[in-house]
Each structure stands twice: as structure tokens, then as C-alpha cells.
N, C-alpha and C positions, 0 to 999 in steps of 0.2 A: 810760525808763532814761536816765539823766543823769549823768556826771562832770561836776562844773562844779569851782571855785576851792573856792568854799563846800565841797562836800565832801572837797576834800585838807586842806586845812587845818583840818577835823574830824580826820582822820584823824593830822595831827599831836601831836593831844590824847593818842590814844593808842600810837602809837608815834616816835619820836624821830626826825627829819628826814632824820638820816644812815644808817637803816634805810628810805627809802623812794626809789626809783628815777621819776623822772620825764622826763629829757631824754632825744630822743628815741635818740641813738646809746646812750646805759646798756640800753635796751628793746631794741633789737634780739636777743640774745639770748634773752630771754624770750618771744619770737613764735612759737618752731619747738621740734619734738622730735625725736625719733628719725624721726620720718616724712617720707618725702621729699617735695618740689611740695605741701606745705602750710604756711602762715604768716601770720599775721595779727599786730601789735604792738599791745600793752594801752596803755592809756592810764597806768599806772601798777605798780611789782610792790614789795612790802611785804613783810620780811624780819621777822617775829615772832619771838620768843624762846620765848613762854609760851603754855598755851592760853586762858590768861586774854585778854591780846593779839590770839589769833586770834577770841575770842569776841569782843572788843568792836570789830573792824576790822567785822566779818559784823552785826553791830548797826548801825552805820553803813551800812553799804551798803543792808543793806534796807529803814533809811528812807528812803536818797534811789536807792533802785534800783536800782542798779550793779551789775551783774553779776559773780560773782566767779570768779573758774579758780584752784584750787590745782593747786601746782606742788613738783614736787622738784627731784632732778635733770633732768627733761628726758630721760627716755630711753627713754620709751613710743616705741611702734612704732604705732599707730594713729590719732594726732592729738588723744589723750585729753586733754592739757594746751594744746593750742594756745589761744589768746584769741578773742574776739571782740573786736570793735569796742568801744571805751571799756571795757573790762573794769579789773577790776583783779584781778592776781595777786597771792597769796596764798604766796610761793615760804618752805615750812618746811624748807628744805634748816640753817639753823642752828639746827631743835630738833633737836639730833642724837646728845641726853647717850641712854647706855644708862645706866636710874636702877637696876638692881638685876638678879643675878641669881642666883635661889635655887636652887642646887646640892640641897638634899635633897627640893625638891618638882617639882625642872627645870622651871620656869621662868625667864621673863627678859622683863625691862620695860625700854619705851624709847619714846625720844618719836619722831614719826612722822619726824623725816630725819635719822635716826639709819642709817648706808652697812650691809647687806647683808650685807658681807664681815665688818665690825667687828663685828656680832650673830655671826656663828657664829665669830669669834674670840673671843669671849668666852666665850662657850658652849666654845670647846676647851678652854681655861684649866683648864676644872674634869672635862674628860674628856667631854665632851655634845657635842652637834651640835644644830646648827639645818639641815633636810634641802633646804629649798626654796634654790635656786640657780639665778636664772635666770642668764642670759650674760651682764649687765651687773651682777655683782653686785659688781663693784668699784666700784662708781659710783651704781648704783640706792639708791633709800632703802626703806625696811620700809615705811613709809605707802603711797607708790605702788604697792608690793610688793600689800599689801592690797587696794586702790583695783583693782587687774590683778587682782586670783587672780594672782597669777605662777607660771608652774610654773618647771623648770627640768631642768640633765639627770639629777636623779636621781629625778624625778618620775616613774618606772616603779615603783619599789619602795616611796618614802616620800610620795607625793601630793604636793597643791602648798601652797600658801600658805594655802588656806580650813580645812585641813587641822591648821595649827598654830596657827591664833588662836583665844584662851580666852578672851579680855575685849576693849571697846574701847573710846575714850572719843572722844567727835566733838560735835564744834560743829552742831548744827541750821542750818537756812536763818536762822533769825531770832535766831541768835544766842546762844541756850539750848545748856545744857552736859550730853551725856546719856551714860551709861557702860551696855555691854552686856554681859551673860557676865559670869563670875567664874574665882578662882583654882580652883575645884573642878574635878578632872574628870570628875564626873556631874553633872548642873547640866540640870534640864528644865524650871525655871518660867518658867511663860510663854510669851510666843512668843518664835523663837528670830531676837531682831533683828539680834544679832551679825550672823547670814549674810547680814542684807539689804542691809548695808551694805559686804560684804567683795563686790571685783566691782564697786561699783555706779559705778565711774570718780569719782568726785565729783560726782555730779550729786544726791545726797540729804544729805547731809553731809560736812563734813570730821573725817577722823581725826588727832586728835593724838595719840594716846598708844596703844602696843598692849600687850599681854599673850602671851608664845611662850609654846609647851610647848616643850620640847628630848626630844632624845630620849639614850641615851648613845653616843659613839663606837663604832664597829666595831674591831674588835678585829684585822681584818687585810682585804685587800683582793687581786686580783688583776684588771688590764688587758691587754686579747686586743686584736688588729685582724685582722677577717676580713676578703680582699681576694677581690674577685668580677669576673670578665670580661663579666658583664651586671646593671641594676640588678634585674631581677624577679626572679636567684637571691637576692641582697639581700635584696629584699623577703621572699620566703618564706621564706630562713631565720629572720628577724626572725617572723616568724609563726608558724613551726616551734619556737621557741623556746618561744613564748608557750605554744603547743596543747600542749608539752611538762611543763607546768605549772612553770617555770622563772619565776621574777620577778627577774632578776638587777638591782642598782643603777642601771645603766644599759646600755642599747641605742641609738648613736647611726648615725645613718645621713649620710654625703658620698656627691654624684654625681661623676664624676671633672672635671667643671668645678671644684668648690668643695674639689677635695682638691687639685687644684694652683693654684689660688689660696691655699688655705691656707698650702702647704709651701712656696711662691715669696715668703711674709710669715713664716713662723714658721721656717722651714728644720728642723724635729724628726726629717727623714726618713720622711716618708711619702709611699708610692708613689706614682707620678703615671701609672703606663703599666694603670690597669684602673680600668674603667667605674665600681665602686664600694669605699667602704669600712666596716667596720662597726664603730663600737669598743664594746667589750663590757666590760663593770666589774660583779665579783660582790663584794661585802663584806659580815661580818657575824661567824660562827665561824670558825677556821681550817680546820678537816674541811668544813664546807658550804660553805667559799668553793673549797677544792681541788675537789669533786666537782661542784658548779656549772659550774667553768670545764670541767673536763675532758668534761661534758655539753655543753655550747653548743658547743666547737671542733671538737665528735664531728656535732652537727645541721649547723651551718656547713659542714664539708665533705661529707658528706652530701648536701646541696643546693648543689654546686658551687662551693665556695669553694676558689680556685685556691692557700691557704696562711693559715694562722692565726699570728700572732707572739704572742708574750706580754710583754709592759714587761718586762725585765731586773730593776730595782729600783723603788722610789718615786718617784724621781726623774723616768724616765723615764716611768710613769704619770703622774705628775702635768703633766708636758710635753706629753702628749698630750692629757688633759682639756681642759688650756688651751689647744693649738692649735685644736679644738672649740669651745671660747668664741670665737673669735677669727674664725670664721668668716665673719660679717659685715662686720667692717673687711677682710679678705681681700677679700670679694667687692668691696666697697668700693672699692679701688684699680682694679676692672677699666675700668667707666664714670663719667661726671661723676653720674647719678644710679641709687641703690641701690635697689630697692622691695622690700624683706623681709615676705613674706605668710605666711600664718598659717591652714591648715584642716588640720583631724583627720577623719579617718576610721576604723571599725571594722579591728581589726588584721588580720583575716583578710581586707581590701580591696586592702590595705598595694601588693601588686603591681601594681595593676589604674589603682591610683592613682598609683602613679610612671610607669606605661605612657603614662598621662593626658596625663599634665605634659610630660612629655618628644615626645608628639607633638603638644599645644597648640604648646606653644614652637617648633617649628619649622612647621608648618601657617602660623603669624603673623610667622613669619623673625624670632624674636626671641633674645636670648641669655637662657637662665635653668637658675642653679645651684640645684638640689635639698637640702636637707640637713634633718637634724632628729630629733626624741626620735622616731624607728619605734616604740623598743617601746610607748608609749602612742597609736599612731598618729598623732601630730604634726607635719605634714612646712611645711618653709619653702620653696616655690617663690621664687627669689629674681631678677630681675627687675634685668638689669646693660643700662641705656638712659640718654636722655639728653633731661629734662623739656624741651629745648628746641627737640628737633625733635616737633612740633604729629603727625605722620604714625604718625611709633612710637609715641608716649603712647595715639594713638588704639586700637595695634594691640595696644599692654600691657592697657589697661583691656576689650577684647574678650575676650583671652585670659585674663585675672582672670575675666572672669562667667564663660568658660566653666568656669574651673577651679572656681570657687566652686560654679556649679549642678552638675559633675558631684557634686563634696563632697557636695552634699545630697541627690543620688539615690542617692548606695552610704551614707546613715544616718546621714551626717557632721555635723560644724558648722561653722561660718565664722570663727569662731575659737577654738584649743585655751588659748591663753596670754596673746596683746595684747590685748585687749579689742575693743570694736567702737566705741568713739571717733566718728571723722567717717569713718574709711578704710572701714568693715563697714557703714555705716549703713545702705545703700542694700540689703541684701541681709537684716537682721534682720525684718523682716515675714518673707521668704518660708520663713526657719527657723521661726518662731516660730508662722505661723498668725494669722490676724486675732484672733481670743478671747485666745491666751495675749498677744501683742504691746498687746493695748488695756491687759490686764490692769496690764500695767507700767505703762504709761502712766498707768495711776490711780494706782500706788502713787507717782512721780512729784510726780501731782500734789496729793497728799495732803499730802507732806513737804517737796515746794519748790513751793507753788502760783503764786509771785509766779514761779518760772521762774528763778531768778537764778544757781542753782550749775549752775556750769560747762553754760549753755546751748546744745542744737545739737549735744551729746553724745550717741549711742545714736538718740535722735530727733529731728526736726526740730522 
């Protein structure tokens, strides 16, 4: 694998000088993501337009070897875009046109860095929703979106991102332009390659271009905060809910670390004197969204919730959503470095697993705030240290295995939402099983034999 002269200035050929970053302070940005104590700088990052453009960059490179990493925003959590050595990124954060979106069959097309937010603003336009929302979706692009499965917090009741793509169009390793799925929504011929590609980090192709279903707006909504004096009532209300046959919009879970870091950054008025908080959001009818709620604030106290609030108006729901997004930059401010992790577990564990976490953490004298989608058992142990003292990194990455293996003794995975990038690597064998783990590993190397997309991804 080789960057030499010879191949930038191929690369000239097909995109124009002032779309392509090479000195090394422009790179520095392009070295890191969302993930903390990882970074490597590319030898070069390439700003496409077209997927014409991105096909014939991927043609170049696979003659002369180059490894390529696409890139959006930057805002994986698992090291999914970081470079390799002489790489060349691929960053489609300026294919970002949403080309079309058809109100009577809801759909909505858009090329792959096209922002999150401005998809399901569009989609309101016409009265529709797009469900998937992860926490960065002011920021995140649809392509990465896919590239993740991203879920988000309303990924309890509407699923995540694999969820709502119906076609995809992606550049192969060598260059070839292949489209998967259709606008139908029964559609079985074949095999179904769409899903092999959604998830796959970038390491089998790149996607330029996707195809949403929308689904249409909720017609009304209602936001609860149950406040609890221990996290395991918490937790089983969240589980109580579920066993209740209750699939409300959202179920979010704060440990009272990350509910007064949040409120010490967002100032919304949220408690900061009890262990835990739960925000709860039904929407959909207005009769089933009233008895919904009036169900959950009835289990909630039930299993000891020391007071139920309800948002006043939208407004104030919606402030509260957002201070829930905001949780990370919150915890952010506490230490120089952040490590936001990522294991789900079976809901009915939900307890067993906050018990986990919160007595790793201190077993290791480490500081870590809790929070996350409970109702799909998704929880972020989150990890407020400081990459620079060599003694705590040591005692962070101990308390990760152990958190991770207990994940996979109570039926869990190692990760619900970021994918497994470089940060999971080291623990995907032990989910997966030698058979199913090789198995990938073929389909790998079947669609990127030469190794070249986003290499050092999922496997070594």
C-alpha cells in the first residue's frame, strides 16, 4: 500500500485541487472522531460532490493500493472513521442535497452527508417523520447513520436506522457502482444485500446515496420524569413497563452523576438531589397517548418512584429531550477525557446491570456516569478520566472488560448503537463465536479482498 506523488496527482484528474486537503495542520482534524485516546492522520482527505467522483477516487486507489476510510461528520463513538497510516479519506460531508421526497409514497432520498436533523425536517414539511435520532443528529449525516445502524431515543417504539432503509447505492472496493432494495415495500428478490451493507462500518463499501421510508407525524405526545432515591427501582420500573406490554416512544434512563452534570450545562430544572431519573415520552393518538402515560406514572410509583412530573407544554418537552441529547458534552466538561461506551442487555437484566456498573466503578476508584435508551436495554456507562495518566487508563480498560464480559453473560452485546470500529474489536470474537466471527470475515474478504476499505475495522 502506497501514497506516493504519482497518486495525488492522479487524483487531481478527478477531483479539483481545492477539494482535496493535504498539508499536514488542514489533516489534523480528519484523524479523530467522536472517540476518545484514538487518532491517527491520513495522508490526504477528499471532499466529492458526486458518486461518480467517489467511484473514480476508489478506482484509483485500488490500483495503486491506498487504503481508503470514509468519513462524514466525525462523530462515531467507536473509532469507525479514524485513518490508518497513509490512508486517504474519503470525507462526503458536501454530498449533502436531500434530492427528493415523495409525500404520497413517504419516502425520501438523499445523498449520503446529507445532516440527520435536515432529513426529518423535511420529512415534517409534509407532516411525516423520520424515527431514527441518534444524539448527534444535529451534526451526524444519514450515510454514517447507516454505516452505524444508529439507533437513537426513540428507538424503543420505531427501531433504528436498518429499520428505515429501502434502497442503497454504494461504491464497491474497486470502484463499481451497485444499488440495493427498491422503492417497493415488499420487495424479496434475491438476497437481501441492502442489510449487508447497513452496519457494515465501511469496510465492504461506501454509501452514497440512500432511500427512507418516513413514517407520518404523531398526532400528539406526552413527557413524564420519574425521580427515583435508588438506581435498581429505576431499573425495574423500566422493566415493569416493558412486562406491562407498554412500548412508549421513549424510556430514557440518568444516574444522578449525569443528571447534575446535565442540569449544571442545560440549567432545564432537573433534579439533582436522587440517585436516578427516568424520562418517559408516549406519542401517537391522543386517547392512547393520555392512558399510556397515566399507565407508566401508576408502574413508576408502584416500584418506588419518589414523584412523576409531566412537561407543562411542548416546549418544555422538548427542552427536556434535548437536555438528554446533551448528555455527553455534559459529562464532557467533568474530566480532560470522556469514554462514552456502549452494551445492551436483555430488559428484564436492566437492574442487575446498573448494580454492575456502579460497583465496577468504584471496585476501580473510577468516576462513571450511567445513562441511556433502558427501555431497549441500551445503557452508556460513561467513563469521566484523564488519557494522560497511564495508571487510571489502565484501571478504565479493566473495568470495560469486566463490564463488557458481564454484558455477555446476562445474553447481552457489546454494542447496542456505535458499532465496533477499533474501541469493540477486541471483544467481537468472544460475542460472536469462532464459526460465526470467521464467517464475516469471508464475507469481508470476498467484497474487499485487496483489504483496502477502512482497514483494521471490526478485525484486525
Amino acid at each position: 500500500m502506497a501514497f506516493t506523488e504519482t497518486f495525488l496527482q492522479s487524483l487531481t484528474s478527478v477531483v479539483p485541487a481545492d477539494r482535496i486537503l493535504t498539508r499536514a495542520e488542514d489533516l489534523v482534524p480528519y484523524g479523530f472522531d467522536g472517540t476518545a485516546a484514538i487518532k491517527q492522520r491520513p495522508a490526504a482527505v477528499v471532499f466529492p460532490l458526486t458518486t461518480d467522483e467517489v467511484a473514480a477516487c476508489v478506482r484509483l486507489a485500488h490500483e495503486a493500493k491506498v487504503p481508503i476510510v470514509t468519513r462524514g461528520s466525525g462523530t462515531g463513538l467507536s473509532g469507525g472513521s479514524v485513518p490508518v497510516p497513509d490512508a486517504l479519506v474519503l470525507c462526503l460531508a458536501r454530498m449533502d442535497r436531500i434530492l427528493e421526497v415523495d409525500a404520497e409514497n413517504l419516502t425520501l432520498r438523499a445523498q449520503a452527508g446529507a445532516v440527520t436533523l435536515k432529513i426529518d425536517e423535511a420529512a415534517a414539511a409534509h407532516g411525516l417523520l423520520y424515527p431514527p435520532d441518534p444524539g448527534s443528529m444535529r451534526i451526524s449525516t444519514i450515510g454514517g447513520n447507516v454505516a452505524e445502524n444508529s439507533g437513537g431515543l426513540r428507538g424503543l417504539k420505531y427501531g433504528v436506522t436498518r429499520d428505515y432503509v429501502m434502497a442503497l447505492e454504494v461504491v464497491l472496493a474497486d470502484g463499481r457502482v451497485a444499488r440495493f432494495g427498491s422503492a417497493c415495500v415488499k420487495d424479496v428478490a434475491g438476497y437481501s444485500m441492502k442489510d449487508l451493507f447497513i452496519g457494515s462500518e465501511g469496510t465492504l463499501g461506501i454509501i452514497t446515496e440512500v432511500l427512507l421510508k418516513l413514517v407520518p407525524r404523531p398526532a400528539a405526545r406526552r413527557t413524564m420524569l420519574a425521580l427515583f432515591d435508588s438506581m435498581e427501582a429505576a431499573a425495574d420500573t423500566i422493566s415493569a413497563i416493558i412486562a406491562a406490554k407498554i412500548i412508549p416512544c421513549t424510556l430514557e434512563f440518568l444516574d444522578r452523576t449525569t443528571t447534575a452534570c446535565v442540569e449544571d450545562y442545560a440549567k432545564v430544572g432537573l433534579p439533582t438531589d436522587c440517585e436516578a431519573v427516568v424520562l418517559m415520552e408516549t406519542d401517537g393518538h391522543p386517547a392512547a397517548v393520555a392512558d399510556e402515560a397515566e399507565r407508566m406514572a401508576a408502574i413508576a410509583l408502584e416500584h418506588g418512584a419518589r414523584e412523576v412530573r409531566t412537561a407543562r407544554d411542548d416546549a418544555e418537552a422538548t427542552s427536556l429531550a434535548a437536555a438528554r441529547r446533551n448528555a455527553f458534552s455534559a459529562l464532557a466538561r467533568r474530566r480532560p477525557t470522556t469514554i462514552l461506551e456502549d452494551v445492551t442487555v436483555p430488559r428484564n437484566r436492566l437492574a442487575e446491570m446498573v448494580t454492575f456498573i456502579a460497583a465496577t466503578a468504584a471496585h476501580y476508584n473510577l468516576q462513571v456516569g450511567t445513562f441511556g435508551h433502558m427501555g431497549d436495554g441500551n445503557l452508556h456507562p460513561t467513563f469521566l478520566t484523564d488519557e494522560r495518566d497511564e495508571a487510571e487508563m489502565a484501571r478504565v480498560h479493566q473495568a470495560l472488560d469486566a463490564i463488557v464480559t458481564k454484558t455477555l453473560e446476562l445474553g447481552g452485546t457489546i454494542t447496542g448503537e456505535h458499532g465496533v470500529g477499533l474501541a469493540k474489536k477486541p471483544w467481537l470474537r468472544q460475542q460472536m463465536g469462532d464459526h460465526s466471527y470467521e464467517l464475516m470475515k469471508q464475507v469481508k474478504a470476498a467484497l474487499d479482498p485487496e483489504g483496502l476499505l477502512n482497514p483494521g475495522k471490526i478485525f484486525d
